[in-house]
PyMOL Python script that loads the backbone (N, CA, C, O; Angstrom):
from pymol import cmd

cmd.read_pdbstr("""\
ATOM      1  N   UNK A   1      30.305  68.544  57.510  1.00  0.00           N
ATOM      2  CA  UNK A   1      30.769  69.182  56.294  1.00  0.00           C
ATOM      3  C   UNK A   1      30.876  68.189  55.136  1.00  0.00           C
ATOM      4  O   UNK A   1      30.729  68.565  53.973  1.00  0.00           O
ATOM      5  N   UNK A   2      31.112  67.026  55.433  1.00  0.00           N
ATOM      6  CA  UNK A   2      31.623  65.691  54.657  1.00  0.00           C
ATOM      7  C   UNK A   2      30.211  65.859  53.944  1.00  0.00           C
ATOM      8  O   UNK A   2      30.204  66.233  52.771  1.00  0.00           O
ATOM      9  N   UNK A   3      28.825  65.555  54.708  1.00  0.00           N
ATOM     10  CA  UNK A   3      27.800  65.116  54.186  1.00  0.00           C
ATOM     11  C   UNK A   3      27.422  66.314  52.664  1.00  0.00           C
ATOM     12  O   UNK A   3      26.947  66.003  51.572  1.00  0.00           O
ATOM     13  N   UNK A   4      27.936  67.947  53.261  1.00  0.00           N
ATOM     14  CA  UNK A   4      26.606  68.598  52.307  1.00  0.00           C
ATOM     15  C   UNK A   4      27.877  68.780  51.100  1.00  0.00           C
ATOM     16  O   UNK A   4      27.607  69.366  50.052  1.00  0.00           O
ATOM     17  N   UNK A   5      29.188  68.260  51.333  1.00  0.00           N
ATOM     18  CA  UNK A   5      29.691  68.189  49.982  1.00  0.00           C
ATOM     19  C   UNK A   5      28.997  67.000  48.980  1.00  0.00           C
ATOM     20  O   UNK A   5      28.641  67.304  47.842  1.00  0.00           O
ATOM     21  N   UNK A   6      28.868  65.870  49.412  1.00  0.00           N
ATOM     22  CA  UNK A   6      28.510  64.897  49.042  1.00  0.00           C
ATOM     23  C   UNK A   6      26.946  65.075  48.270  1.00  0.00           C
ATOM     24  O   UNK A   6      26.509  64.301  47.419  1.00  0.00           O
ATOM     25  N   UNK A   7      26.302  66.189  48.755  1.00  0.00           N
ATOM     26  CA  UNK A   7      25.317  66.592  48.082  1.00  0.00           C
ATOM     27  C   UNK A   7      25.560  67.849  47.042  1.00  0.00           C
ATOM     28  O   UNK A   7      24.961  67.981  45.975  1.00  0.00           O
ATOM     29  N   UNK A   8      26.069  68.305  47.309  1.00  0.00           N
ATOM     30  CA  UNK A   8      26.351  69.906  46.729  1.00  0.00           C
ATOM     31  C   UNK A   8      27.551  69.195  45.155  1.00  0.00           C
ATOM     32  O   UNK A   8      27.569  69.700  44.033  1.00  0.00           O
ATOM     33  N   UNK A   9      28.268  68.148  45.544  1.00  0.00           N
ATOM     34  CA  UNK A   9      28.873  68.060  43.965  1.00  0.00           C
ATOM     35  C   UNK A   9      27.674  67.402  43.027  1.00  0.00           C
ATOM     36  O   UNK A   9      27.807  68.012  41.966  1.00  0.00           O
ATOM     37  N   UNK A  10      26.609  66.505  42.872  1.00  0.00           N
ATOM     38  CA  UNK A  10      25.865  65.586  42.099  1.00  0.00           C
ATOM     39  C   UNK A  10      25.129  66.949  41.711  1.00  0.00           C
ATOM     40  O   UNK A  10      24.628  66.864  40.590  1.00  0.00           O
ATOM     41  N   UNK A  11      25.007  67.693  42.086  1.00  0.00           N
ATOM     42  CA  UNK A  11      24.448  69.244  41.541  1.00  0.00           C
ATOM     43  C   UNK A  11      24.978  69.887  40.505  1.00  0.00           C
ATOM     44  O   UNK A  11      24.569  70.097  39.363  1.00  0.00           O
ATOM     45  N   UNK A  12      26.041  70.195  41.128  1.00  0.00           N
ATOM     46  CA  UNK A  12      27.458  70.616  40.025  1.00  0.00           C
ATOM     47  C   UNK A  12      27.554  69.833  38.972  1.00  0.00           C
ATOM     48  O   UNK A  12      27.407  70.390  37.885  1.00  0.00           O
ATOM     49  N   UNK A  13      27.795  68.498  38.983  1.00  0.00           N
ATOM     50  CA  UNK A  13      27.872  67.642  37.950  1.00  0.00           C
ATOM     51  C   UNK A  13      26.513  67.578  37.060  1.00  0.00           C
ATOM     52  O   UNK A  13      26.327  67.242  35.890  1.00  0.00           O
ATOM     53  N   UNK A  14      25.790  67.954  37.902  1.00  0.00           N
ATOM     54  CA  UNK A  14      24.419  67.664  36.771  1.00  0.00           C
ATOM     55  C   UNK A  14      24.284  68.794  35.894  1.00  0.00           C
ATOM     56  O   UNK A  14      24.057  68.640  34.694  1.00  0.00           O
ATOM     57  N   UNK A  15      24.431  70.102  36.517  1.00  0.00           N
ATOM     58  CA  UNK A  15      24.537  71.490  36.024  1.00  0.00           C
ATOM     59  C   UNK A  15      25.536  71.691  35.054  1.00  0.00           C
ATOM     60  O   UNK A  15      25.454  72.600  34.227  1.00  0.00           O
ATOM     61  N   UNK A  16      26.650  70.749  35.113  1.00  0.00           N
ATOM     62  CA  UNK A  16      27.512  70.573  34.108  1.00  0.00           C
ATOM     63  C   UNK A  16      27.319  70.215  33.091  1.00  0.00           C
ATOM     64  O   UNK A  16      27.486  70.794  32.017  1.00  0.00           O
ATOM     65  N   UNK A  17      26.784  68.793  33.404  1.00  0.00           N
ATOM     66  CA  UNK A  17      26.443  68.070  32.023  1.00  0.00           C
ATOM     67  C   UNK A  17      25.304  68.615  31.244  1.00  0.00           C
ATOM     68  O   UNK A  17      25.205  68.544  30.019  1.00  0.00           O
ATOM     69  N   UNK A  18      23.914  69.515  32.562  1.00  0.00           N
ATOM     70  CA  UNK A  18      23.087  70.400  31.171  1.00  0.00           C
ATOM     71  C   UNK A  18      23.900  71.253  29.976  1.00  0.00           C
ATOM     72  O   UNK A  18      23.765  71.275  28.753  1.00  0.00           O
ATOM     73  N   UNK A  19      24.723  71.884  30.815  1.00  0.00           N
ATOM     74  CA  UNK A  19      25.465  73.103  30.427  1.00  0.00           C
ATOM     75  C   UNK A  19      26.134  72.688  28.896  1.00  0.00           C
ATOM     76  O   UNK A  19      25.916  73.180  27.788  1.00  0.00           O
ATOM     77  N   UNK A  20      27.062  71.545  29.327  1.00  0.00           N
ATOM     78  CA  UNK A  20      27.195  70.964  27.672  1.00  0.00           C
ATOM     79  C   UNK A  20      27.107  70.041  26.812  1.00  0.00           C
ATOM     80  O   UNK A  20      27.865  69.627  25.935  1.00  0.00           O
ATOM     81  N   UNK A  21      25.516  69.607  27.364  1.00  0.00           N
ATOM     82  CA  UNK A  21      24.328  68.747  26.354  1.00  0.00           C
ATOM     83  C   UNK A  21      23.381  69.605  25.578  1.00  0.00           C
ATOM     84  O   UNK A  21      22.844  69.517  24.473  1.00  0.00           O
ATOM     85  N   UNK A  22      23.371  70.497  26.595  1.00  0.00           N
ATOM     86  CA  UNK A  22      21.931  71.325  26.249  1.00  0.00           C
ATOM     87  C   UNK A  22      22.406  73.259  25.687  1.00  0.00           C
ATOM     88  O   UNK A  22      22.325  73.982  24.693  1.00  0.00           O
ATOM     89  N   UNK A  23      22.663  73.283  26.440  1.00  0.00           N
ATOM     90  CA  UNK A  23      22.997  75.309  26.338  1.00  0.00           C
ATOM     91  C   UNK A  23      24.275  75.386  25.911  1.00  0.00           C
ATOM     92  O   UNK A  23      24.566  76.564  25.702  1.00  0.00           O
ATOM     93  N   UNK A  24      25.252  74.568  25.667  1.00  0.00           N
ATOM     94  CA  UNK A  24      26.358  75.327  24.847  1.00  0.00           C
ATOM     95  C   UNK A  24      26.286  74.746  23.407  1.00  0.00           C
ATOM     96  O   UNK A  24      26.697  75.377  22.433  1.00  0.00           O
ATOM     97  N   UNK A  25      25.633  73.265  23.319  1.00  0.00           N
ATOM     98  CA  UNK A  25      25.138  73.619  21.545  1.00  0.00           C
ATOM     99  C   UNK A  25      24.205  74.133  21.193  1.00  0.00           C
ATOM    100  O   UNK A  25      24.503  74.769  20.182  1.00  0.00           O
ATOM    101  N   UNK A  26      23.018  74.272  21.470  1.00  0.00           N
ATOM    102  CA  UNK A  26      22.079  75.531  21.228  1.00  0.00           C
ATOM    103  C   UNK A  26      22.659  77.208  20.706  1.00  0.00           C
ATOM    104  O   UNK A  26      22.070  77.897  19.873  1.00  0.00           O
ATOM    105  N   UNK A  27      23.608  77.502  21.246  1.00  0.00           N
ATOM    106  CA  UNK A  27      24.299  78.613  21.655  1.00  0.00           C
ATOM    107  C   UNK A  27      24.775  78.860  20.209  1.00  0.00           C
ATOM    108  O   UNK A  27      24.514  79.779  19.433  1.00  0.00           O
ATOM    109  N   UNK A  28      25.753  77.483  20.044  1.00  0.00           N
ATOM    110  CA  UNK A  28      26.764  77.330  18.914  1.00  0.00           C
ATOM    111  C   UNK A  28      25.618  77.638  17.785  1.00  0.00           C
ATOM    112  O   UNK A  28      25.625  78.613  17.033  1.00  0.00           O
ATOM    113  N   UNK A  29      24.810  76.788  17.819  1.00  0.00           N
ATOM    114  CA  UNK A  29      23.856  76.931  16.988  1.00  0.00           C
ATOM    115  C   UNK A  29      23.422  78.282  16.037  1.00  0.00           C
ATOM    116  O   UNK A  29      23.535  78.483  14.828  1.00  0.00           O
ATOM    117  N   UNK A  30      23.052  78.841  16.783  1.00  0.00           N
ATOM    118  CA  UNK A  30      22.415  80.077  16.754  1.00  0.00           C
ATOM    119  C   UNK A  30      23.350  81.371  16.209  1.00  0.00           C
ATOM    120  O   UNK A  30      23.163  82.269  15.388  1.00  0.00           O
ATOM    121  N   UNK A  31      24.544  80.956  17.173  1.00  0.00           N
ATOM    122  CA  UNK A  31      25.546  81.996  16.214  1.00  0.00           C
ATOM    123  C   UNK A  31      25.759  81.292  14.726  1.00  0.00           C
ATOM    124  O   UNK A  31      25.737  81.925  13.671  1.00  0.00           O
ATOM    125  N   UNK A  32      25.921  80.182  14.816  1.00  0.00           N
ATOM    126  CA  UNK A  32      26.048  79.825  12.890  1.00  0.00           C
ATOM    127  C   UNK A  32      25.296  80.425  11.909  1.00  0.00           C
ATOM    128  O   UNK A  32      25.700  80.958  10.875  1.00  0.00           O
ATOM    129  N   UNK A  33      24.116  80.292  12.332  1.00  0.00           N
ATOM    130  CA  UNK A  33      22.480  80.987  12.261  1.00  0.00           C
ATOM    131  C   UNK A  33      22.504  82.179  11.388  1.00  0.00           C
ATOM    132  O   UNK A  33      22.225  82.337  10.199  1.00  0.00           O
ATOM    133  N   UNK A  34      23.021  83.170  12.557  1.00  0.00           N
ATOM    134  CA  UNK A  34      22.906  84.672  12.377  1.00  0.00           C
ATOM    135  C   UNK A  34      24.330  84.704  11.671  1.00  0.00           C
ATOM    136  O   UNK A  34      24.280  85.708  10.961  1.00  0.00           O
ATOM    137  N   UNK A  35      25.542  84.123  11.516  1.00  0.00           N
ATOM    138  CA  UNK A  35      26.638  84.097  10.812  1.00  0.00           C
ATOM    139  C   UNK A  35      25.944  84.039   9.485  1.00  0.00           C
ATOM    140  O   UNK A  35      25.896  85.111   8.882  1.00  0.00           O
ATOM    141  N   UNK A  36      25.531  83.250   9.052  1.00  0.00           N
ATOM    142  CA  UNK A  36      24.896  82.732   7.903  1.00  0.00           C
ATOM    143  C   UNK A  36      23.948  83.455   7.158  1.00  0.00           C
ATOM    144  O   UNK A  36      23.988  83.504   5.928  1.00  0.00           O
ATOM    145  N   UNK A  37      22.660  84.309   8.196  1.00  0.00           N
ATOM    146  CA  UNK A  37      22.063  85.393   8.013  1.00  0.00           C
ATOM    147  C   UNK A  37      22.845  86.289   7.333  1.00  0.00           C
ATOM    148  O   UNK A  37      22.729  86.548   6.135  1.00  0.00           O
ATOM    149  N   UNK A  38      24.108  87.040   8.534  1.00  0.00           N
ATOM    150  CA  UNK A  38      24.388  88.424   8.044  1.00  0.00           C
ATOM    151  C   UNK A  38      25.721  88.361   6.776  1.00  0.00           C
ATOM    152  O   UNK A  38      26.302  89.411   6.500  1.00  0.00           O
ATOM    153  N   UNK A  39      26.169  86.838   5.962  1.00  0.00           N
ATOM    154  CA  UNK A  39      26.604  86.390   4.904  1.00  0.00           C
ATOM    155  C   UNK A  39      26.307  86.444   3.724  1.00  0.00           C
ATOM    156  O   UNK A  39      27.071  86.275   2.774  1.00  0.00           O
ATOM    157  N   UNK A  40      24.869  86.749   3.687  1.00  0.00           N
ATOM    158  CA  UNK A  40      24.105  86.509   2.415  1.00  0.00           C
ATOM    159  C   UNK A  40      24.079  87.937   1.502  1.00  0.00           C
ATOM    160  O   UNK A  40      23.957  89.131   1.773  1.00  0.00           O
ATOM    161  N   UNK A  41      24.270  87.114   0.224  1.00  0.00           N
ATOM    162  CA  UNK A  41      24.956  87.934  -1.115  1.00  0.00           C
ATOM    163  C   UNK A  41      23.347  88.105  -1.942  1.00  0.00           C
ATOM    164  O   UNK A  41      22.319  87.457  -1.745  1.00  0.00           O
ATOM    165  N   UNK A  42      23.613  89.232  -2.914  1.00  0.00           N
ATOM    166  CA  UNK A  42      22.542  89.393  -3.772  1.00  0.00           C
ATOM    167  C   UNK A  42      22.638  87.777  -4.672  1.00  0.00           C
ATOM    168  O   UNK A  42      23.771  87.513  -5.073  1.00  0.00           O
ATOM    169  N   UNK A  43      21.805  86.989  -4.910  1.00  0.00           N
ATOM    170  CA  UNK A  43      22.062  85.945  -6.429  1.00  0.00           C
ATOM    171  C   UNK A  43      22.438  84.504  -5.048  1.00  0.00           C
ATOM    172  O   UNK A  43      22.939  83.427  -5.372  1.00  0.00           O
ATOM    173  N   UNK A  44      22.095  84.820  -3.756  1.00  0.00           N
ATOM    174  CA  UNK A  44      21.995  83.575  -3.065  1.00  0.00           C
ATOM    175  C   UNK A  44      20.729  82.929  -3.015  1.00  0.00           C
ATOM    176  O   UNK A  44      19.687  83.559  -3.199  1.00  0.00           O
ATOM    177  N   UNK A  45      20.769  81.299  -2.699  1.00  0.00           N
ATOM    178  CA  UNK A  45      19.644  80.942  -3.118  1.00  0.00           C
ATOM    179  C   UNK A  45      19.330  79.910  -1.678  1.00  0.00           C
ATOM    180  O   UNK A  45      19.927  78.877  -1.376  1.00  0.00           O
ATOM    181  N   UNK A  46      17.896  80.764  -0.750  1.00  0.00           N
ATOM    182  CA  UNK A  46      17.756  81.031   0.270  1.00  0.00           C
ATOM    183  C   UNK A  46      16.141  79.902   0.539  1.00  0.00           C
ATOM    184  O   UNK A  46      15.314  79.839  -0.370  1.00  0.00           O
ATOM    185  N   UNK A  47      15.951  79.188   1.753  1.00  0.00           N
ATOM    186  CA  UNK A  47      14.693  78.540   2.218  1.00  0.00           C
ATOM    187  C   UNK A  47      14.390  79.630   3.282  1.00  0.00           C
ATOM    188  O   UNK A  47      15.220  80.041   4.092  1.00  0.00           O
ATOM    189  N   UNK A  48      13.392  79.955   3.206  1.00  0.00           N
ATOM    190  CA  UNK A  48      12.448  80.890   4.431  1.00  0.00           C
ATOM    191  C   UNK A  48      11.798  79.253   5.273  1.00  0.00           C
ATOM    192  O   UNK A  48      11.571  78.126   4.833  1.00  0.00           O
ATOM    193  N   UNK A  49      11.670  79.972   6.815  1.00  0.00           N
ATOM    194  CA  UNK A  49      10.963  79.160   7.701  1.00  0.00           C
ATOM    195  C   UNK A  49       9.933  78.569   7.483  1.00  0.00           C
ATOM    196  O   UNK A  49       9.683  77.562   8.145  1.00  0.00           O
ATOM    197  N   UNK A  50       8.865  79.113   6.298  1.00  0.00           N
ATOM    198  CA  UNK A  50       8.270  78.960   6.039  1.00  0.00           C
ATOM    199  C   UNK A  50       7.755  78.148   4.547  1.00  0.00           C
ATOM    200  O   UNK A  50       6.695  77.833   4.007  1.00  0.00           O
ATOM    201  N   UNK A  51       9.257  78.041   4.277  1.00  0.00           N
ATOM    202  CA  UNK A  51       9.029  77.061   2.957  1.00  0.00           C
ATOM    203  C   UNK A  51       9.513  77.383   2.068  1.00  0.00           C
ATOM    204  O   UNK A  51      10.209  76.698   1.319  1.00  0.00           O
ATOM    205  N   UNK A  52       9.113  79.013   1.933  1.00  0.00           N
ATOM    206  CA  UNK A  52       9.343  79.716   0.608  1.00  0.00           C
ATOM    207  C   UNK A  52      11.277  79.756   0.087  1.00  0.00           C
ATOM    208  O   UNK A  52      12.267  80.085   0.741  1.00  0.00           O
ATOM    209  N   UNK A  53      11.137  79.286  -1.271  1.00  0.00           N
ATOM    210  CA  UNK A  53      12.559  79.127  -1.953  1.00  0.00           C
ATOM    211  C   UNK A  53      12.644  80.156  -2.934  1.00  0.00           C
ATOM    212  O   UNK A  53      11.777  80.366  -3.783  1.00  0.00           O
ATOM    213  N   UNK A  54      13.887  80.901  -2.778  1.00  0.00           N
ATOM    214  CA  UNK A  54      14.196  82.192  -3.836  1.00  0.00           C
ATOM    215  C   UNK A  54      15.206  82.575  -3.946  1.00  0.00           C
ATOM    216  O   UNK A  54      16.022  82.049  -3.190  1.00  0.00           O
ATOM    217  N   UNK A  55      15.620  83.422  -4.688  1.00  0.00           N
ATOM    218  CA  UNK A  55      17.005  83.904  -4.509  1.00  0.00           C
ATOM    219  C   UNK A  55      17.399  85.660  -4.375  1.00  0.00           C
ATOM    220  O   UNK A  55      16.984  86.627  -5.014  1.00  0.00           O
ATOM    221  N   UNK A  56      18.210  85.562  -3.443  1.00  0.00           N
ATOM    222  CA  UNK A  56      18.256  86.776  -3.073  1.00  0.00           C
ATOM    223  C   UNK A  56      18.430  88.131  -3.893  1.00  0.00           C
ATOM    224  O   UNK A  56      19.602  88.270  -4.243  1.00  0.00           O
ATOM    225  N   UNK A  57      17.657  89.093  -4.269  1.00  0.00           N
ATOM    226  CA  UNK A  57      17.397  90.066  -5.437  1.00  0.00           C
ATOM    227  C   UNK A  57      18.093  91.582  -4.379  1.00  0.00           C
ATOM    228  O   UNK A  57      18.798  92.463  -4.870  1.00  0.00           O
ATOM    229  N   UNK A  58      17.823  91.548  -3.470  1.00  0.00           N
ATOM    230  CA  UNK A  58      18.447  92.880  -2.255  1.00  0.00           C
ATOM    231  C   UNK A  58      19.057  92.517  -1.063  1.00  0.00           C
ATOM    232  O   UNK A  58      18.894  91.337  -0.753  1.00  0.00           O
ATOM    233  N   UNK A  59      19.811  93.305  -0.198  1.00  0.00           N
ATOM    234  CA  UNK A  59      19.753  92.742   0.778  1.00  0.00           C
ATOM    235  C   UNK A  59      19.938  94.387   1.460  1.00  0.00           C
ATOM    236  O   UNK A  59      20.682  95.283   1.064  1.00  0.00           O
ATOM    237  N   UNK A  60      19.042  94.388   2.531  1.00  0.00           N
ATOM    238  CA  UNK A  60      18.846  95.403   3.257  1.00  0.00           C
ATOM    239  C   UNK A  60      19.612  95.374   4.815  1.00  0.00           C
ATOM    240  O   UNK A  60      20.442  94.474   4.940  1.00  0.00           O
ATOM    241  N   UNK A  61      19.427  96.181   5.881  1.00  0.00           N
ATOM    242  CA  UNK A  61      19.910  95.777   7.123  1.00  0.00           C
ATOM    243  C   UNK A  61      19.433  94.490   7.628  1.00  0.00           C
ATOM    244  O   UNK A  61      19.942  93.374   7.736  1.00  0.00           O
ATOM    245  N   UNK A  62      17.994  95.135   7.973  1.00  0.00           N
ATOM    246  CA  UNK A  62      17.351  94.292   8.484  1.00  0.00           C
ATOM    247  C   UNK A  62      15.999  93.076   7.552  1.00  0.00           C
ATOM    248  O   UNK A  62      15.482  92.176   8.212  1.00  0.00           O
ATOM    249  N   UNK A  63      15.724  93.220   6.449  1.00  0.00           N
ATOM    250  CA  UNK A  63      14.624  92.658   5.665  1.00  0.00           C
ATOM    251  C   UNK A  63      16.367  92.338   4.147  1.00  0.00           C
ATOM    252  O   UNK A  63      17.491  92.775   3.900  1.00  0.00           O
ATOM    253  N   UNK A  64      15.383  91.334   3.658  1.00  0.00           N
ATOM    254  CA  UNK A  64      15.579  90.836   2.146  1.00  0.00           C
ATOM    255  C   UNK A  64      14.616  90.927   1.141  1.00  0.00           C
ATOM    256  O   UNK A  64      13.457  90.625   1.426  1.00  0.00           O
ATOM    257  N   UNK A  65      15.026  91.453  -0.482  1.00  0.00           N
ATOM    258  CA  UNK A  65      14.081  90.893  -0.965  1.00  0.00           C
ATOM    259  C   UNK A  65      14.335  89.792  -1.520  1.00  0.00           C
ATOM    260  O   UNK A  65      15.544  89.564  -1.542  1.00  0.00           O
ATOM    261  N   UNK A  66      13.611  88.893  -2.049  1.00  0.00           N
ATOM    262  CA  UNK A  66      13.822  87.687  -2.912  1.00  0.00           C
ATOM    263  C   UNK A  66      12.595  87.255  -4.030  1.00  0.00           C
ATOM    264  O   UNK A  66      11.391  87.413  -3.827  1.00  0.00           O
ATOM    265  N   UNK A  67      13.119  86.759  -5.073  1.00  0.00           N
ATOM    266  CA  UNK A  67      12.609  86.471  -6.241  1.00  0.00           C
ATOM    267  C   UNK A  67      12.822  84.589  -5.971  1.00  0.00           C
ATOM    268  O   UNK A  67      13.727  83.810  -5.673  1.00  0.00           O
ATOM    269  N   UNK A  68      11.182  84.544  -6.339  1.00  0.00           N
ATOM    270  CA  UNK A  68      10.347  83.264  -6.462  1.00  0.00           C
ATOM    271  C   UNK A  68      10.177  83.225  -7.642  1.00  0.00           C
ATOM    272  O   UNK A  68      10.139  84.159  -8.443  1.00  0.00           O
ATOM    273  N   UNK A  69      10.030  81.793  -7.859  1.00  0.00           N
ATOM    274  CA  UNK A  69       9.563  81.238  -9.144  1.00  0.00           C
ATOM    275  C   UNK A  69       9.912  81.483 -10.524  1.00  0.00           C
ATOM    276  O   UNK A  69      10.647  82.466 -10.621  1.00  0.00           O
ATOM    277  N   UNK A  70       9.628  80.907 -11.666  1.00  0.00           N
ATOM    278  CA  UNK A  70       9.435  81.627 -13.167  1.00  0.00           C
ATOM    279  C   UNK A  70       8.465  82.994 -12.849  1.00  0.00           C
ATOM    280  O   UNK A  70       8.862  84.123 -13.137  1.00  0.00           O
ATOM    281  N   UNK A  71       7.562  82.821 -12.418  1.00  0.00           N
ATOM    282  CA  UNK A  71       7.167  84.672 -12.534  1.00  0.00           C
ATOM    283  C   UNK A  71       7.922  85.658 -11.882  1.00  0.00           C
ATOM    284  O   UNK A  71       7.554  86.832 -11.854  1.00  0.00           O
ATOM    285  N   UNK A  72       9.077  85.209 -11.292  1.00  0.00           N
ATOM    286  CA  UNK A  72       9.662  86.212 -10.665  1.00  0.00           C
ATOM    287  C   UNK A  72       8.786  87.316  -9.255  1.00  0.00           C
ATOM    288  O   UNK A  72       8.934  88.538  -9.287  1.00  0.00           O
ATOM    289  N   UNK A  73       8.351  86.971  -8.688  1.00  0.00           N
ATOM    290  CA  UNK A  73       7.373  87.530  -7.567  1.00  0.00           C
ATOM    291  C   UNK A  73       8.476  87.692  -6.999  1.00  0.00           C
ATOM    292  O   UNK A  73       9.401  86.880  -6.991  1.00  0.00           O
ATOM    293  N   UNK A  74       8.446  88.942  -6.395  1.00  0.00           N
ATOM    294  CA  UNK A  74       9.565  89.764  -5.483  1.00  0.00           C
ATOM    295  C   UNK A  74       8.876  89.640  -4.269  1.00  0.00           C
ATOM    296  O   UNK A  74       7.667  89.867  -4.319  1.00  0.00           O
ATOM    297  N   UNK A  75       9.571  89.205  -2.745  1.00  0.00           N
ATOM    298  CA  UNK A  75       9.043  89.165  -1.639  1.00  0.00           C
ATOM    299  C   UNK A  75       9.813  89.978  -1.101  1.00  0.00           C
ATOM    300  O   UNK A  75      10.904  89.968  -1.672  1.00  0.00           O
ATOM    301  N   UNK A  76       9.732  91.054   0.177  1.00  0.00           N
ATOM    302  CA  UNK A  76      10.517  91.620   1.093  1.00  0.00           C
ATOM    303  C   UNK A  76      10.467  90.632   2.175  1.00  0.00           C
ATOM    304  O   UNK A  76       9.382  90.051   2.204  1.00  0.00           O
ATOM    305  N   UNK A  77      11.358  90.233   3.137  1.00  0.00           N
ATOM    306  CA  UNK A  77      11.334  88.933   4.119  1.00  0.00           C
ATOM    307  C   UNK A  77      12.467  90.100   5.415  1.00  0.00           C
ATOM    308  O   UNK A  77      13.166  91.111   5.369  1.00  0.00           O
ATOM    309  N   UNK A  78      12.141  89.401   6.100  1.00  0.00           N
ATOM    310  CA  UNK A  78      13.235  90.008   7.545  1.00  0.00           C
ATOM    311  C   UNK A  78      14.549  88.526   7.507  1.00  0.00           C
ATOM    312  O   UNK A  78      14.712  87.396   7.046  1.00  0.00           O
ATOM    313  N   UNK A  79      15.051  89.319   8.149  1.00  0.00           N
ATOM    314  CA  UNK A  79      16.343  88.608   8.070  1.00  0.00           C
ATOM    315  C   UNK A  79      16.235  86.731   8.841  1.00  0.00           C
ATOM    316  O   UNK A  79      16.686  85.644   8.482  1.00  0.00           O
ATOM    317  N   UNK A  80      15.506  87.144   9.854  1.00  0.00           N
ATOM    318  CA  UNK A  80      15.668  86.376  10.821  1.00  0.00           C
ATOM    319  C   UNK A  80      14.495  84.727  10.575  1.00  0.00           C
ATOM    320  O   UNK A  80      14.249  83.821  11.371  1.00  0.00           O
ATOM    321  N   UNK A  81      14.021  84.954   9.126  1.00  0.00           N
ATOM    322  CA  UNK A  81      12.812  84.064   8.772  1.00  0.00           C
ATOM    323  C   UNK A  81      13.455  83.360   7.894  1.00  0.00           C
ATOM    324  O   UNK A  81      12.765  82.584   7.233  1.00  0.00           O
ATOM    325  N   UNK A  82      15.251  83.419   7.564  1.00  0.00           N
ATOM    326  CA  UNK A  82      16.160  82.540   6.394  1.00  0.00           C
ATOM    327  C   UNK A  82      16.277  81.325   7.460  1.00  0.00           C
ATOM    328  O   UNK A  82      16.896  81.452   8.516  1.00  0.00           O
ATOM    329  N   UNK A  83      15.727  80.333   7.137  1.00  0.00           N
ATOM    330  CA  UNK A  83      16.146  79.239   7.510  1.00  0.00           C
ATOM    331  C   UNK A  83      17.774  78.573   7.178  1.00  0.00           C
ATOM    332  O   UNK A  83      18.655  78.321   8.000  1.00  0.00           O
ATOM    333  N   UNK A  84      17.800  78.393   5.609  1.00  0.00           N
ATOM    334  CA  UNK A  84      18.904  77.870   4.823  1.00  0.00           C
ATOM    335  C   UNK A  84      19.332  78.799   3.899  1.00  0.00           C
ATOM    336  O   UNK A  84      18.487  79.316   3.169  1.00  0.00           O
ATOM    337  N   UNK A  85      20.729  79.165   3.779  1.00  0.00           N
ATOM    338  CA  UNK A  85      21.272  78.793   1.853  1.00  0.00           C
ATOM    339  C   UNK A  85      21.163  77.788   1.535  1.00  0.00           C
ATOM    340  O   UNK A  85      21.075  76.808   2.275  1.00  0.00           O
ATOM    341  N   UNK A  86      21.145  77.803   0.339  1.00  0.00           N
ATOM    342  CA  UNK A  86      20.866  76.467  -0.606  1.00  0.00           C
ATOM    343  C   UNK A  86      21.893  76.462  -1.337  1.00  0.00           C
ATOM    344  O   UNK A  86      22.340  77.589  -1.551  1.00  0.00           O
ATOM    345  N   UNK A  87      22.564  75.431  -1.908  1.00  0.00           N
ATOM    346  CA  UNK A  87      23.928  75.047  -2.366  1.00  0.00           C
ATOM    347  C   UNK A  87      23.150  74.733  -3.904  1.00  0.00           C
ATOM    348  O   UNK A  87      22.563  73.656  -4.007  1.00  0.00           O
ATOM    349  N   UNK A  88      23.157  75.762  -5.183  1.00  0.00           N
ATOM    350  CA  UNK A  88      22.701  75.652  -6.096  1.00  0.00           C
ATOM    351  C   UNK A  88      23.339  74.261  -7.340  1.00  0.00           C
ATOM    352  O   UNK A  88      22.688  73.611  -8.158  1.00  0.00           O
ATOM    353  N   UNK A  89      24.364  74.232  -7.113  1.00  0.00           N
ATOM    354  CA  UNK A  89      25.210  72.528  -7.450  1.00  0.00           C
ATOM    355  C   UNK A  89      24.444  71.515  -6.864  1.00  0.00           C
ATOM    356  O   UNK A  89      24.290  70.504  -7.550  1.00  0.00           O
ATOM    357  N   UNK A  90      23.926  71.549  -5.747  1.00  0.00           N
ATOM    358  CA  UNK A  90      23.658  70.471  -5.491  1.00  0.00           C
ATOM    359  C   UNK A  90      22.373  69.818  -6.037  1.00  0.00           C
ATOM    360  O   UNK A  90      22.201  68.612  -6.213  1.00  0.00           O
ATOM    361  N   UNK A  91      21.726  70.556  -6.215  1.00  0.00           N
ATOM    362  CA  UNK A  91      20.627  70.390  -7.457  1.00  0.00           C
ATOM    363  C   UNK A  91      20.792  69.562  -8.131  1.00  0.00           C
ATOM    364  O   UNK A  91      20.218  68.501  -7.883  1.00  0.00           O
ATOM    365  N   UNK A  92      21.929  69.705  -9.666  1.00  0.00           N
ATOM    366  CA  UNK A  92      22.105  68.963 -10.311  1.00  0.00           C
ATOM    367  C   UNK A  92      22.452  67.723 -10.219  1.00  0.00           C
ATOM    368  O   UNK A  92      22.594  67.044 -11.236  1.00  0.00           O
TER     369      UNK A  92
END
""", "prot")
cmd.dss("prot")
cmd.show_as("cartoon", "prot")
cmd.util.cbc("prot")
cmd.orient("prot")
C-alpha cells in the first residue's frame, strides 16, 4: 500500500500545479474577457482581433456597430472579435 501511495501523490501534485499554472488563469482570463465584452457603452473606443480601431456607434445582443476613421465607415462586428477598450486619455 506504502508503494502505490508513493506513486499516486507525484500525480496529484502535478495535476495540481497544472490546475493553477495553466487552467485556473486561463479561466480568469476569459471571464475578464467577456466581462469587458458585455460592458461596452455606445462612444467606447474598441481594438477588434483583427486590428480594426473604432468606436462604438450601437451595441446589439450579440454584434456591434462601430465607426472607423475620418470617413466614418460603419462596421457591424460580433461581440466576441473585441479584443480591447481603449483608454481614450491615454492617447494624449
Amino acid at each position: 500500500m506504502p508503494q502505490m501511495m508513493q506513486l499516486v501523490i507525484p500525480v496529484i501534485v502535478i495535476i495540481a500545479v497544472f490546475y493553477f499554472l495553466l487552467i485556473r488563469p486561463e479561466n480568469k482570463k476569459k471571464k475578464e474577457a467577456e466581462n469587458m465584452r458585455n460592458q461596452l457603452a455606445v462612444g467606447d473606443e474598441i481594438t477588434t482581433i483583427g486590428g480594426i480601431i473604432g468606436t462604438v456607434c450601437a451595441v446589439k445582443e450579440e454584434t456591434l456597430v462601430i465607426e472607423t476613421g475620418a470617413d466614418r465607415v460603419r462596421i457591424e462586428i460580433t461581440k466576441w472579435a473585441i479584443s480591447t477598450k481603449n483608454d481614450p486619455a491615454a492617447k494624449k
